[in-house]
MARVEXVO-98588 format. One record per residue (C-alpha): x, y, z; chain. Coordinates in steps of 0.25 Angstrom, whole numbers, padded with zeros to 4 digits. Example, Ala and Ser with C-alpha at 12.3 -4.5 7.8 and 13.67 -1.06 7.14 Angstrom:
<rs>
@u = 0049 | v = -0018 | w = 0031 | margu = A;
@u = 0055 | v = -0004 | w = 0029 | margu = A;
</rs>
This chain:
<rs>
@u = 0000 | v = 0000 | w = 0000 | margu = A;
@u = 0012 | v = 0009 | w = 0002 | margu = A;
@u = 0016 | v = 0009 | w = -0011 | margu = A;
@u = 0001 | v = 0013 | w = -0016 | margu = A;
@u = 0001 | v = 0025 | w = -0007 | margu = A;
@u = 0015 | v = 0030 | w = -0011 | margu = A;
@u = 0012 | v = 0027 | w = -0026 | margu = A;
@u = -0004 | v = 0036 | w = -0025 | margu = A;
@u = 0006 | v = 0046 | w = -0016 | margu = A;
@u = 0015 | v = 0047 | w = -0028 | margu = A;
@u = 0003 | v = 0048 | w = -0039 | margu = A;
@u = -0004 | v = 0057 | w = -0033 | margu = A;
@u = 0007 | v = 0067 | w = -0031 | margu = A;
@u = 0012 | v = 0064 | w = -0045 | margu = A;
@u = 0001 | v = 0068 | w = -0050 | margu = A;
@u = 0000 | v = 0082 | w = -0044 | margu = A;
@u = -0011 | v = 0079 | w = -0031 | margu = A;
@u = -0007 | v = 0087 | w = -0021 | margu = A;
@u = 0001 | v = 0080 | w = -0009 | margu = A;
@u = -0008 | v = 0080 | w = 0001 | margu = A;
@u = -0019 | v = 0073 | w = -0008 | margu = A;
@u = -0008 | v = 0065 | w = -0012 | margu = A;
@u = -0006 | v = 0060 | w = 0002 | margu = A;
@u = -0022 | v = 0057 | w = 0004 | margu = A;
@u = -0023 | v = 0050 | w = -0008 | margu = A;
@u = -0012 | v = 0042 | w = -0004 | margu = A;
@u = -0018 | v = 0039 | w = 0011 | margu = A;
@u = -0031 | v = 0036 | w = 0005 | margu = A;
@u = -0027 | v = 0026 | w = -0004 | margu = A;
@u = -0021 | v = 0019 | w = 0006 | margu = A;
@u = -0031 | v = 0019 | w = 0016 | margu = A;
@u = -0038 | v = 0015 | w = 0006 | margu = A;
@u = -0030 | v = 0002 | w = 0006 | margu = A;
@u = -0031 | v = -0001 | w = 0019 | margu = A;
@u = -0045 | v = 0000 | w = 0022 | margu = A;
@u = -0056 | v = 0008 | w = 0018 | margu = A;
@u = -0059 | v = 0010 | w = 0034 | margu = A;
@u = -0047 | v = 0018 | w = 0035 | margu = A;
@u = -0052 | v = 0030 | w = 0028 | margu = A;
@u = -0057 | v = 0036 | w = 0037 | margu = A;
@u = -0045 | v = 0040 | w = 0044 | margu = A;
@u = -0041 | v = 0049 | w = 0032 | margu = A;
@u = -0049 | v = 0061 | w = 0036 | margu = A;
@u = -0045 | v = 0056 | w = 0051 | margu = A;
@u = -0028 | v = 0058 | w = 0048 | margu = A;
@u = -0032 | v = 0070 | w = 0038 | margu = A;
@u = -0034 | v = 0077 | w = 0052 | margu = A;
@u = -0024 | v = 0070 | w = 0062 | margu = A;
@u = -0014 | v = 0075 | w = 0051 | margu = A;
@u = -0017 | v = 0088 | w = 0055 | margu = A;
@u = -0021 | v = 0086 | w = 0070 | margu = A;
@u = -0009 | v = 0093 | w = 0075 | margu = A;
@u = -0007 | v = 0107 | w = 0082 | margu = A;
@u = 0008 | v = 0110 | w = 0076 | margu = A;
@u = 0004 | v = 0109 | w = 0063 | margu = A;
@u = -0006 | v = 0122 | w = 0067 | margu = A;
@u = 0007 | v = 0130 | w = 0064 | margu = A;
@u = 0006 | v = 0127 | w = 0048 | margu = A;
@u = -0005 | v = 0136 | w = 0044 | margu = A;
@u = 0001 | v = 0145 | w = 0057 | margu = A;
@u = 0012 | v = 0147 | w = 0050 | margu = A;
@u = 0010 | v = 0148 | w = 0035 | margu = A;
@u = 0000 | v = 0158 | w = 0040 | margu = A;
@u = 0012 | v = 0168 | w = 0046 | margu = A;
@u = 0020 | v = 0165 | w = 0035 | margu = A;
@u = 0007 | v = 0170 | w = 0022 | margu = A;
@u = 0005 | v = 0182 | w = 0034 | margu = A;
@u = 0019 | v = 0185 | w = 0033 | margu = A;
@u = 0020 | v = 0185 | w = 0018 | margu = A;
@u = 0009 | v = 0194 | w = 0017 | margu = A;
@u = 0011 | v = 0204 | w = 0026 | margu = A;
@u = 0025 | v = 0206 | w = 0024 | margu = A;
@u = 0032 | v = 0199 | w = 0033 | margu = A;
@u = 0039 | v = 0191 | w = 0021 | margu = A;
@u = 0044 | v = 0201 | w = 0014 | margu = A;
@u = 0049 | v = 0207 | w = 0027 | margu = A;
@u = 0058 | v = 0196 | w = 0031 | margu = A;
@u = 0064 | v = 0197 | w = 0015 | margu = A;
@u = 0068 | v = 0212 | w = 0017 | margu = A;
@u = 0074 | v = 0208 | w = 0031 | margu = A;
@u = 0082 | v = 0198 | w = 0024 | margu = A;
@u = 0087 | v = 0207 | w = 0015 | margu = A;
@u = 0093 | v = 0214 | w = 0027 | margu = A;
@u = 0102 | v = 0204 | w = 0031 | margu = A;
@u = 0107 | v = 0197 | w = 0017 | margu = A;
@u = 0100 | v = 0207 | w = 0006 | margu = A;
@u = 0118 | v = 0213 | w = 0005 | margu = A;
@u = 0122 | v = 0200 | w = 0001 | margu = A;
@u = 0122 | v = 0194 | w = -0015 | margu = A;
@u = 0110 | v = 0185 | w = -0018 | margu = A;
@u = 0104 | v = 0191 | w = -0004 | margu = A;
@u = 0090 | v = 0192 | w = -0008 | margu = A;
@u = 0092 | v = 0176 | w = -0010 | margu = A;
@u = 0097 | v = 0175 | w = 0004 | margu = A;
@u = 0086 | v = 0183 | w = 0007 | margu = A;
@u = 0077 | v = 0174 | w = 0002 | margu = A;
@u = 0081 | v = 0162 | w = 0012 | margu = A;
@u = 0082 | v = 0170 | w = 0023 | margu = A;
@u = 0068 | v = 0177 | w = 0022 | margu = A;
@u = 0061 | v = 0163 | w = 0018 | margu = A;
@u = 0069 | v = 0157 | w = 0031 | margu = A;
@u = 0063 | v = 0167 | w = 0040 | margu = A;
@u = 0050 | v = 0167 | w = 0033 | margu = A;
@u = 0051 | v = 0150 | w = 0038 | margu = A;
@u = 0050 | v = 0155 | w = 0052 | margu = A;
@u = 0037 | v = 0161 | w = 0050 | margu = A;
@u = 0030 | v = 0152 | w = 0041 | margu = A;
@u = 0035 | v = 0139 | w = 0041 | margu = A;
@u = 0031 | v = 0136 | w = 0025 | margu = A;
@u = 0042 | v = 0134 | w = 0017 | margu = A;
@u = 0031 | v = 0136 | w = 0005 | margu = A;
@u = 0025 | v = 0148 | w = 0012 | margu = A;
@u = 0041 | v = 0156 | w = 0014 | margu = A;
@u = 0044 | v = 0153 | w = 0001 | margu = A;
@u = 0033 | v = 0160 | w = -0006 | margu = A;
@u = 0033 | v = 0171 | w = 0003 | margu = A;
@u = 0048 | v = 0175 | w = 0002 | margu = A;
@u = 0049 | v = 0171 | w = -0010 | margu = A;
@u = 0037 | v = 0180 | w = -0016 | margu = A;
@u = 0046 | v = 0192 | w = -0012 | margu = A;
@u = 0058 | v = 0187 | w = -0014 | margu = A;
@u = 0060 | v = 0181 | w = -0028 | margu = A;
@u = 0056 | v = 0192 | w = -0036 | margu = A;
@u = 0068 | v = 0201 | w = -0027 | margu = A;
@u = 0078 | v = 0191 | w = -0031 | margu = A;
@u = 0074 | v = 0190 | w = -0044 | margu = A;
@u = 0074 | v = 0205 | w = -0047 | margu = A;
@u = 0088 | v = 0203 | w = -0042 | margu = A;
@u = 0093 | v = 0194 | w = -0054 | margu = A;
@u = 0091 | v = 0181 | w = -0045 | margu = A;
@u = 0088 | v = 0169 | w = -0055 | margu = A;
@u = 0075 | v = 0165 | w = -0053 | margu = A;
@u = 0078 | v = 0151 | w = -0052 | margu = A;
@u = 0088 | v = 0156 | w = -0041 | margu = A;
@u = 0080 | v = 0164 | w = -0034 | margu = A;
@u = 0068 | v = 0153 | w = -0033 | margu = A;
@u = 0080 | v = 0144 | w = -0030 | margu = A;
@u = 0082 | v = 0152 | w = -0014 | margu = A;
@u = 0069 | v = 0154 | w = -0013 | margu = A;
@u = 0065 | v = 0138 | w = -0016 | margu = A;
@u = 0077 | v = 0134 | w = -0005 | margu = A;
@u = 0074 | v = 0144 | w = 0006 | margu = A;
@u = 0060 | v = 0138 | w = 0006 | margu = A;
@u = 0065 | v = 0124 | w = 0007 | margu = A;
@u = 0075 | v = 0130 | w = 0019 | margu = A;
@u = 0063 | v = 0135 | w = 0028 | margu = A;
@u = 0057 | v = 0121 | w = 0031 | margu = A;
@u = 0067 | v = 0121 | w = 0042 | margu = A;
@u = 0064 | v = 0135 | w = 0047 | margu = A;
@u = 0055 | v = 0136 | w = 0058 | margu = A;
@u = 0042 | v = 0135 | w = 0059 | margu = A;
@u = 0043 | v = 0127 | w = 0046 | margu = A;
@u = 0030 | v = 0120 | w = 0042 | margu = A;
@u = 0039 | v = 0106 | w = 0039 | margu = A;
@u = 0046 | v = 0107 | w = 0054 | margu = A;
@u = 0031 | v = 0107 | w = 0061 | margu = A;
@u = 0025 | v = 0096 | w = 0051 | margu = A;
@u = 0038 | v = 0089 | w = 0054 | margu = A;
@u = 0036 | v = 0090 | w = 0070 | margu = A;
@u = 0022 | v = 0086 | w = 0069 | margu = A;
@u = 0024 | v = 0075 | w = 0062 | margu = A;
@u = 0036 | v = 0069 | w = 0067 | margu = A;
@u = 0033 | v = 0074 | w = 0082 | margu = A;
@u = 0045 | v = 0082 | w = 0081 | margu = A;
@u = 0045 | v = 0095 | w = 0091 | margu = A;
@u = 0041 | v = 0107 | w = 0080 | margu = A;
@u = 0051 | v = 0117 | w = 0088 | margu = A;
@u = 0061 | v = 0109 | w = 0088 | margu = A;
@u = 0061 | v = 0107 | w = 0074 | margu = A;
@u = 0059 | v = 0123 | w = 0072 | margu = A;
@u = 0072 | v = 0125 | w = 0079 | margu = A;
@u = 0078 | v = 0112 | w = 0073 | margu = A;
@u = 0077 | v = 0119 | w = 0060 | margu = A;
@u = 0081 | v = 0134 | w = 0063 | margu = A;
@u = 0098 | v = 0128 | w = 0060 | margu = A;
@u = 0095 | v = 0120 | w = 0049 | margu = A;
@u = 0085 | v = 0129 | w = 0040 | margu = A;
@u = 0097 | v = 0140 | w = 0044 | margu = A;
@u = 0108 | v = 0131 | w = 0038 | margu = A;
@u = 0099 | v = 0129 | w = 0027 | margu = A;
@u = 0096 | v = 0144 | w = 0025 | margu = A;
@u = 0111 | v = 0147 | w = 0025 | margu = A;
@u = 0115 | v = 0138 | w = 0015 | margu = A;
@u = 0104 | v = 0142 | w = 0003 | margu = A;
@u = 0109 | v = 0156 | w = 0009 | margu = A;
@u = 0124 | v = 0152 | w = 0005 | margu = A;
@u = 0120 | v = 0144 | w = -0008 | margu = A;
@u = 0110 | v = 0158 | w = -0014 | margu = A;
@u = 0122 | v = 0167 | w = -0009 | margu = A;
@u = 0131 | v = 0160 | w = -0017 | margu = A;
@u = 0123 | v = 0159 | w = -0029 | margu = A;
@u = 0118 | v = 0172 | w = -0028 | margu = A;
@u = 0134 | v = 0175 | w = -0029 | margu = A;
@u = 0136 | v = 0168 | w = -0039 | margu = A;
@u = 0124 | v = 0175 | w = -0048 | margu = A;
@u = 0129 | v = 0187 | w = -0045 | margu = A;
@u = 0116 | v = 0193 | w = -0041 | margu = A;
@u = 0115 | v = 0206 | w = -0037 | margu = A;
@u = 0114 | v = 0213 | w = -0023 | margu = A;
@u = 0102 | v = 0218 | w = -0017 | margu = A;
@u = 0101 | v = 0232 | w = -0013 | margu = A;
@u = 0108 | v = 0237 | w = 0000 | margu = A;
@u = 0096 | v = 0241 | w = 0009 | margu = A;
@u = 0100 | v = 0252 | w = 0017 | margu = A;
@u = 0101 | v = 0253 | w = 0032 | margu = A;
@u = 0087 | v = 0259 | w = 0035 | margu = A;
@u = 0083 | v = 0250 | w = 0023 | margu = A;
@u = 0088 | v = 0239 | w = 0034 | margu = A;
@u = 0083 | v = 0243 | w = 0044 | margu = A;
@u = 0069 | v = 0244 | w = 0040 | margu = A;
@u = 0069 | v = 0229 | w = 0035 | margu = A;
@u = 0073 | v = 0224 | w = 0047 | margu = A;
@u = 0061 | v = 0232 | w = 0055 | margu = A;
@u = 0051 | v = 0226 | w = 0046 | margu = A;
@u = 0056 | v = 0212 | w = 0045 | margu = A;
@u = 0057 | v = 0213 | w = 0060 | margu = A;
@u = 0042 | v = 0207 | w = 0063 | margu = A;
@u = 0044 | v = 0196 | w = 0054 | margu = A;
@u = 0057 | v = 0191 | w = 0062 | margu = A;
@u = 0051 | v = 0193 | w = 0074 | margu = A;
@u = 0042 | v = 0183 | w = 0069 | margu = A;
@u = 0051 | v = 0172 | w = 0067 | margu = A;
@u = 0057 | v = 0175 | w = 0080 | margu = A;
@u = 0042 | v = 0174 | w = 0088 | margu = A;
@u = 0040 | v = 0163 | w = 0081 | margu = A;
@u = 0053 | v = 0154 | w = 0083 | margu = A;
@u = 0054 | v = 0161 | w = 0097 | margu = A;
@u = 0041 | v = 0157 | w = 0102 | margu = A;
@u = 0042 | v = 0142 | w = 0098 | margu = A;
@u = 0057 | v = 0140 | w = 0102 | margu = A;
@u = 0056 | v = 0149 | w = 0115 | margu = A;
@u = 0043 | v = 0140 | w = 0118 | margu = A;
@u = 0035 | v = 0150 | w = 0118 | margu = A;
@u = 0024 | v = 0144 | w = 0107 | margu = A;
@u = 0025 | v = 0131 | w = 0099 | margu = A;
@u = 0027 | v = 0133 | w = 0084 | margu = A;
@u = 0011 | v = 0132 | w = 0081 | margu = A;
@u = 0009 | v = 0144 | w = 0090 | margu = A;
@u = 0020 | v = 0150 | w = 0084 | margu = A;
@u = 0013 | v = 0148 | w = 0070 | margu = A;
@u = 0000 | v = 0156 | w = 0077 | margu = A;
@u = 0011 | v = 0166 | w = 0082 | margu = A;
@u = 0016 | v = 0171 | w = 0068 | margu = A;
@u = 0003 | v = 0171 | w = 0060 | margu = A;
@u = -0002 | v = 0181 | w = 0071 | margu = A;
@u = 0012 | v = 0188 | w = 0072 | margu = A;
@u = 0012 | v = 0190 | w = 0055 | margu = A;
@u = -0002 | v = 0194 | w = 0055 | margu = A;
@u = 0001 | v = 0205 | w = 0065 | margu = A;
@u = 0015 | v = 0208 | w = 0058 | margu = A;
@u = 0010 | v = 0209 | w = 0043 | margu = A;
@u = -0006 | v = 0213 | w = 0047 | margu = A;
@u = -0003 | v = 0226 | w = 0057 | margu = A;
@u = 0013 | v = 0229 | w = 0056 | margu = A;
@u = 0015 | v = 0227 | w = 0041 | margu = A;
@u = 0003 | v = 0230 | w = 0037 | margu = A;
@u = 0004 | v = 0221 | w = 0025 | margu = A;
@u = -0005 | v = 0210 | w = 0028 | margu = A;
@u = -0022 | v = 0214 | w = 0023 | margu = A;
@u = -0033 | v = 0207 | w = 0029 | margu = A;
@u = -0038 | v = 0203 | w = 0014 | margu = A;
@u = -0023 | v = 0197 | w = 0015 | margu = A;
@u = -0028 | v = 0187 | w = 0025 | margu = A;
@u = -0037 | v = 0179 | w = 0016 | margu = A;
@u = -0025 | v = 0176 | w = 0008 | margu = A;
@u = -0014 | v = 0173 | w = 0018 | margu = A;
@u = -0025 | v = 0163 | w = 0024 | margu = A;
@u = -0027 | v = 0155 | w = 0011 | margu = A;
@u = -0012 | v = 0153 | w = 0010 | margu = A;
@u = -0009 | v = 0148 | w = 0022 | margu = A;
@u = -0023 | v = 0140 | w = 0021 | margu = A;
@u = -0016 | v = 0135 | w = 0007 | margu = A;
@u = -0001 | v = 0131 | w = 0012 | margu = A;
@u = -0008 | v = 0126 | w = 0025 | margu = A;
@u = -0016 | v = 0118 | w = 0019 | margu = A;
@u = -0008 | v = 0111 | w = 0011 | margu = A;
@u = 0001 | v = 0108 | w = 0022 | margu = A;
@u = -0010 | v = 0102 | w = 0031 | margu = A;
@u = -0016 | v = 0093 | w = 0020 | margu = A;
@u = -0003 | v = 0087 | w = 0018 | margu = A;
@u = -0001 | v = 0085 | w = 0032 | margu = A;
@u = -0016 | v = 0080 | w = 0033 | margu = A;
@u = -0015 | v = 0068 | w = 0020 | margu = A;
@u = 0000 | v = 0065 | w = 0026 | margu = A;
@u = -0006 | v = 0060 | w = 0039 | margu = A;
@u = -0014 | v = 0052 | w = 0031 | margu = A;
@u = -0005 | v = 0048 | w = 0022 | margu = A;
@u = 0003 | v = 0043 | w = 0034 | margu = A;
@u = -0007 | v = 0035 | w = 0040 | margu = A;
@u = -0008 | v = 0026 | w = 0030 | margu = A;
@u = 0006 | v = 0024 | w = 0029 | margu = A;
@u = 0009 | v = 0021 | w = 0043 | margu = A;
@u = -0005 | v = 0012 | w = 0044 | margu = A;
@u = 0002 | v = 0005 | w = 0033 | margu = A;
@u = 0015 | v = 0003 | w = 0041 | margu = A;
@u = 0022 | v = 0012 | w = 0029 | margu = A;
@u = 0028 | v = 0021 | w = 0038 | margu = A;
@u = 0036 | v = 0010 | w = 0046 | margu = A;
@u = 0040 | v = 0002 | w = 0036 | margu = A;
@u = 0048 | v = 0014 | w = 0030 | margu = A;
@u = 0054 | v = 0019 | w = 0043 | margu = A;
@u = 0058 | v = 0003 | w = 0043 | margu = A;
@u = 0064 | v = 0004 | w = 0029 | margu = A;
@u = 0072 | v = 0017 | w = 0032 | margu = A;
@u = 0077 | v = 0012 | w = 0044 | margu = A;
@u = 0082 | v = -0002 | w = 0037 | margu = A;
@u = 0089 | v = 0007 | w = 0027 | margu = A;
@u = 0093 | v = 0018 | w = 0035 | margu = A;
@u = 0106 | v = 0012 | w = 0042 | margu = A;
@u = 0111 | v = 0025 | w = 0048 | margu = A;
@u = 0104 | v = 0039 | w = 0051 | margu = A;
@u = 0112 | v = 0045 | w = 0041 | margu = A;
@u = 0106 | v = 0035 | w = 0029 | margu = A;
@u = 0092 | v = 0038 | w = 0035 | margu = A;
@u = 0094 | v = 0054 | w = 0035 | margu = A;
@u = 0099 | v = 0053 | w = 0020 | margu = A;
@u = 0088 | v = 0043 | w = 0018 | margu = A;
@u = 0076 | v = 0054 | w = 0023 | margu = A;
@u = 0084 | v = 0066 | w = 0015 | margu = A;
@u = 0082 | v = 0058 | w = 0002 | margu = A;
@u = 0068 | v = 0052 | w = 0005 | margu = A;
@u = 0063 | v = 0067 | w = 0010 | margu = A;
@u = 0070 | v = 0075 | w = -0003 | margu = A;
@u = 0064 | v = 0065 | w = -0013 | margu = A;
@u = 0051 | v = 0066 | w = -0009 | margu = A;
@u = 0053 | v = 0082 | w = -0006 | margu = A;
@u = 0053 | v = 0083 | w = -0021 | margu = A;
@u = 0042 | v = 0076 | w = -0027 | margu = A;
@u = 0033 | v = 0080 | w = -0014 | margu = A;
@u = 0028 | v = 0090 | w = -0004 | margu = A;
@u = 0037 | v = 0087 | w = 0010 | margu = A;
@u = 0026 | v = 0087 | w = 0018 | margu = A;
@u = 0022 | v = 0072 | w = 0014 | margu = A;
@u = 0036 | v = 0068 | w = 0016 | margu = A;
@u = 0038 | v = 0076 | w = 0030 | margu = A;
@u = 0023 | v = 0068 | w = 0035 | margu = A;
@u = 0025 | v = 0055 | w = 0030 | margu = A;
@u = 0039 | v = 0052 | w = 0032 | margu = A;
@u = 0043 | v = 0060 | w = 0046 | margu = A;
@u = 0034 | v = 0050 | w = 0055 | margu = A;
@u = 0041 | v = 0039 | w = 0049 | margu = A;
@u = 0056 | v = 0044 | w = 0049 | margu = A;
@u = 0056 | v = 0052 | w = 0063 | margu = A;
@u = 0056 | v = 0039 | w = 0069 | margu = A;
@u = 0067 | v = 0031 | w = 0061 | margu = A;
@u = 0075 | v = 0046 | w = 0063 | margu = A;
@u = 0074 | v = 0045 | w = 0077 | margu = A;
@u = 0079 | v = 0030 | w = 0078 | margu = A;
@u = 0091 | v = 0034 | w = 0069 | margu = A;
@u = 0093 | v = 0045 | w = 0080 | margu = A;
@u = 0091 | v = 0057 | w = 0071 | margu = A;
@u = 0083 | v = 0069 | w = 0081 | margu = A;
@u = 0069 | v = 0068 | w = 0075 | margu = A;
@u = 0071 | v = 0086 | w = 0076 | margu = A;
@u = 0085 | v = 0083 | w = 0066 | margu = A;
@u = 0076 | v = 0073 | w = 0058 | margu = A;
@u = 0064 | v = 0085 | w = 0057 | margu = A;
@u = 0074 | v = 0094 | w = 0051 | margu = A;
@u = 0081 | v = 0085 | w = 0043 | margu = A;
@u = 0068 | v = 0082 | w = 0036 | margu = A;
@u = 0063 | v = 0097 | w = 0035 | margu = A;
@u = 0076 | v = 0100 | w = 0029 | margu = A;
@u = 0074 | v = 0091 | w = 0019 | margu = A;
@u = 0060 | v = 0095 | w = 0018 | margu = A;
@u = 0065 | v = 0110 | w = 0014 | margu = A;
@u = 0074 | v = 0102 | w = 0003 | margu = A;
@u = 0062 | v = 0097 | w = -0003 | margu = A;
@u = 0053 | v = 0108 | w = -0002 | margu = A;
@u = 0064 | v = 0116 | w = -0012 | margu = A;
@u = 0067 | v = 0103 | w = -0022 | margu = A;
@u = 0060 | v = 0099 | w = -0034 | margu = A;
@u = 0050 | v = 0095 | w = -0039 | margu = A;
@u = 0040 | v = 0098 | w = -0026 | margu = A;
@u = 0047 | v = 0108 | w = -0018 | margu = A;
@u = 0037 | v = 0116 | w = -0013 | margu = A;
@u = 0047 | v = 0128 | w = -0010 | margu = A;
@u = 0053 | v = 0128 | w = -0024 | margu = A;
@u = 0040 | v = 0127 | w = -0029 | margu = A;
@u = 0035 | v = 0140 | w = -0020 | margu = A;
@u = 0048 | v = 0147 | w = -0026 | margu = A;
@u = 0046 | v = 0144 | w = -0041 | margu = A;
@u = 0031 | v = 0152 | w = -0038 | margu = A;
@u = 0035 | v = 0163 | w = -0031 | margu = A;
@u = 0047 | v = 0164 | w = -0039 | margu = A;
@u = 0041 | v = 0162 | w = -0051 | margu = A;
@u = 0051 | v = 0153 | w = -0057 | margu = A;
@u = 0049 | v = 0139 | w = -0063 | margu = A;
@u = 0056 | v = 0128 | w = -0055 | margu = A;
@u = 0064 | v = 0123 | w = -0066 | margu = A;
@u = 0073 | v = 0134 | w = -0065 | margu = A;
@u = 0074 | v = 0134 | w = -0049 | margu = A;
@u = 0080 | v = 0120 | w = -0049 | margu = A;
@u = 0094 | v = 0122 | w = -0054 | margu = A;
@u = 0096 | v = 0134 | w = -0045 | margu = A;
@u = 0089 | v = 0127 | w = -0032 | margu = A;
@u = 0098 | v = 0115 | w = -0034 | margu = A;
@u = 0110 | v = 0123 | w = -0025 | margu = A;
@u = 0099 | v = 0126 | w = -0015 | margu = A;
@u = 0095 | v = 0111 | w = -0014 | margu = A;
@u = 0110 | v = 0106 | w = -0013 | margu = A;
@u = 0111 | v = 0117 | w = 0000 | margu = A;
@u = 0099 | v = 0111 | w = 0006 | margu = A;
@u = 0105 | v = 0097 | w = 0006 | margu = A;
@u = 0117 | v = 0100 | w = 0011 | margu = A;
@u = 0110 | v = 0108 | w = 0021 | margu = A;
@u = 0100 | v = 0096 | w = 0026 | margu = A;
@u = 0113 | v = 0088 | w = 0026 | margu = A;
@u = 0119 | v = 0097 | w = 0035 | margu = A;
@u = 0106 | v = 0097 | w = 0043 | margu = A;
@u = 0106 | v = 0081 | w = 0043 | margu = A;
@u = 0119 | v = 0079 | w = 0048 | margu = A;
@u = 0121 | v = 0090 | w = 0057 | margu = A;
@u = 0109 | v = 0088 | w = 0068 | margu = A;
@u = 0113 | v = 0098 | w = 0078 | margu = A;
@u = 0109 | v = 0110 | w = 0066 | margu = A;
@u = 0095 | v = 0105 | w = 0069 | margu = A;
@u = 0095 | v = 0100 | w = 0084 | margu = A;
@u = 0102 | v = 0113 | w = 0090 | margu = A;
@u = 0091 | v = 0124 | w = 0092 | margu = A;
@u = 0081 | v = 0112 | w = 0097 | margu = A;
@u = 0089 | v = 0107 | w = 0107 | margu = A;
@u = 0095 | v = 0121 | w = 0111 | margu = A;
@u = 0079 | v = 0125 | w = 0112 | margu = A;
@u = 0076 | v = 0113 | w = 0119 | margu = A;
@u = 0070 | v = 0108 | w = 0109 | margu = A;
@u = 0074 | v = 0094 | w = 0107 | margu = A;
</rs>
């Protein structure tokens, strides 16, 4: 029966149904192979899939994060970051990652900061001589880079699903999403060099200090938010609450930039990117139940295990087995069906299930910027306005970087277990 559900997965995705139909066609049909009787669980693990108070924060968040694009606060924390690395050649690229890894810290969607910064950001760097290609290229891999900054989405599914502490996976990824930040910063610095492209204009000391009054709110933000969680003061869901009210106020009475007709808009985008969010999260459970009735589960953490002599082979194993299916499909599916089974195998091998949480949404950042499905790159080539064929050659670089990187990240533990332990964490 296994192989009839993984072959109806495959078809129905080949065939362009969207992924969270695909995993309910695939959970009906092998319910229906079991027994008829067992129908009537569907609607029952449709809702227990969702049954859980942390993943409140999902819609918490997108909801700051489409405030934040509206009402100004996005193109804010741009202009701050051209403060700070504007002076330097291939700044505005730089500029890009910086601002989209801040922009992580509020809204937690990778899909979410890519659009936002990138709607601002790619047409500056193209009316500086950036390539297209190259400029979709940063702005593709920045994306990929903020599924490790807190509050990202990924790290809260991760925590829900594996049981893994959400904070300490927030501070487990602040090191390694910086690593990762600073090497695509190196890599565009280098290229930018390289293409000799030209400098941005000086901005002047009261220019400067200007830009860093108004992009004061929206740091404040990031610091309220990853204050309040690691100094205990609210759990990341409250946190979530925290930043939609703390935008509102921002963008609605300071800046002045967010309408009240703006609301029905910000609302139906975040009911949009939520929902497809939660409806994968909703067919998944099911989509696991019937693999785990069927024993399916179990037998791969038993095939894994026979072949996975050492941690290290097992590591390497999950890296290949999450980058495949990151590019033929969303990494949702792959984070809910295969983290319950490989947690467990993970600990046994003695890899910290918070290093294993990281490890995989490293490498869910990696997919999320690789062809053919990376939803990043796809957001990038829209807002950039750039066919994908020609983002490819330039985003290879960027790829290589982040490999490196989540080698780095795999091998060298105590990048992700320092802040959770000194926080108290782990």
């Amino acid at each position: 029966m296994g192989i009839l559900i993984t072959v109806t997965l495959i078809v129905t995705m080949l065939i362009g149904v969207p992924v969270g139909m695909c995993l309910a066609i695939a959970a009906l049909v092998g319910m229906l192979m079991i027994s008829t009787d067992v129908l009537i669980m569907m609607p029952q693990k449709f809702i227990s899939g969702l049954d859980s108070f942390p993943l409140l924060a999902i819609p918490l968040f997108v909801l700051a994060g489409q405030l934040m694009a509206k009402g100004g606060l996005a193109r804010r924390i741009v202009d701050l970051s051209l403060v700070f690395v504007g002076h330097i050649r291939g700044g505005l690229g730089l500029v890009v990652i910086f601002s989209t890894m801040l922009m992580s810290g509020i809204s937690g969607s990778p899909a979410a900061n890519t659009a936002a910064i990138g709607s601002i950001a790619v047409p500056a760097m193209k009316k500086r001589q950036y390539p297209d290609g190259f400029a979709t290229a940063i702005l593709a891999a920045a994306g990929g880079v903020s599924t490790l900054v807190p509050p990202a989405i990924d790290l809260i599914i991760i925590g829900v699903i594996a049981n893994i502490s959400i904070s300490a996976l927030f501070a487990a990824g602040v090191l390694p999403a910086l690593l990762c930040g600073v090497a695509i910063m190196i890599l565009a610095n280098y290229k930018a060099r390289k293409l000799e492209l030209p400098l941005i204009e000086p901005m002047t000391t009261k220019e400067k200090l200007t830009t860093l009054r108004d992009g004061f709110l929206p740091i404040l933000m990031v610091l309220i938010i990853l204050g309040g969680i690691y100094g205990g003061v609210f759990t990341p869901t409250e946190a979530a609450a925290v930043a939609v009210v703390y935008g509102f106020l921002v963008a609605f009475f300071v800046y002045k930039e967010l309408k009240l007709r703006d609301l029905p808009e910000v609302l139906l985008k975040t009911c949009s990117l939520t929902g497809v969010v939660l409806l994968v999260l909703a067919t998944a459970s099911i989509f696991s139940f019937v693999l785990t009735f069927e024993g399916i589960p179990l037998a791969m953490a038993d095939m894994i295990t026979e072949y996975a002599v050492n941690w290290i082979v097992f590591i390497l194993f999950v890296h290949i087995l999450f980058f495949v299916l990151g590019m033929v499909m969303d990494c949702l599916p792959p984070i809910l069906i295969l983290m319950p089974i490989l947690v467990p195998v993970a600990a046994a091998m003695g890899i910290d299930p918070i290093h294993f949480g990281i490890i995989v949404a490293a490498n869910v950042g990696l997919g999320m910027v690789s062809p053919p499905v990376g939803i990043c790159l796809f957001v990038a080539c829209g807002v950039g306005d750039t066919p994908i064929e020609r983002v490819v050659r330039p985003l290879l670089p960027f790829l290589l970087v982040l490999v490196i990187s989540l080698m780095v990240i795999t091998f060298v533990p105590q990048l992700t277990l320092f802040l959770p332990a000194f926080f108290g964490l782990s």
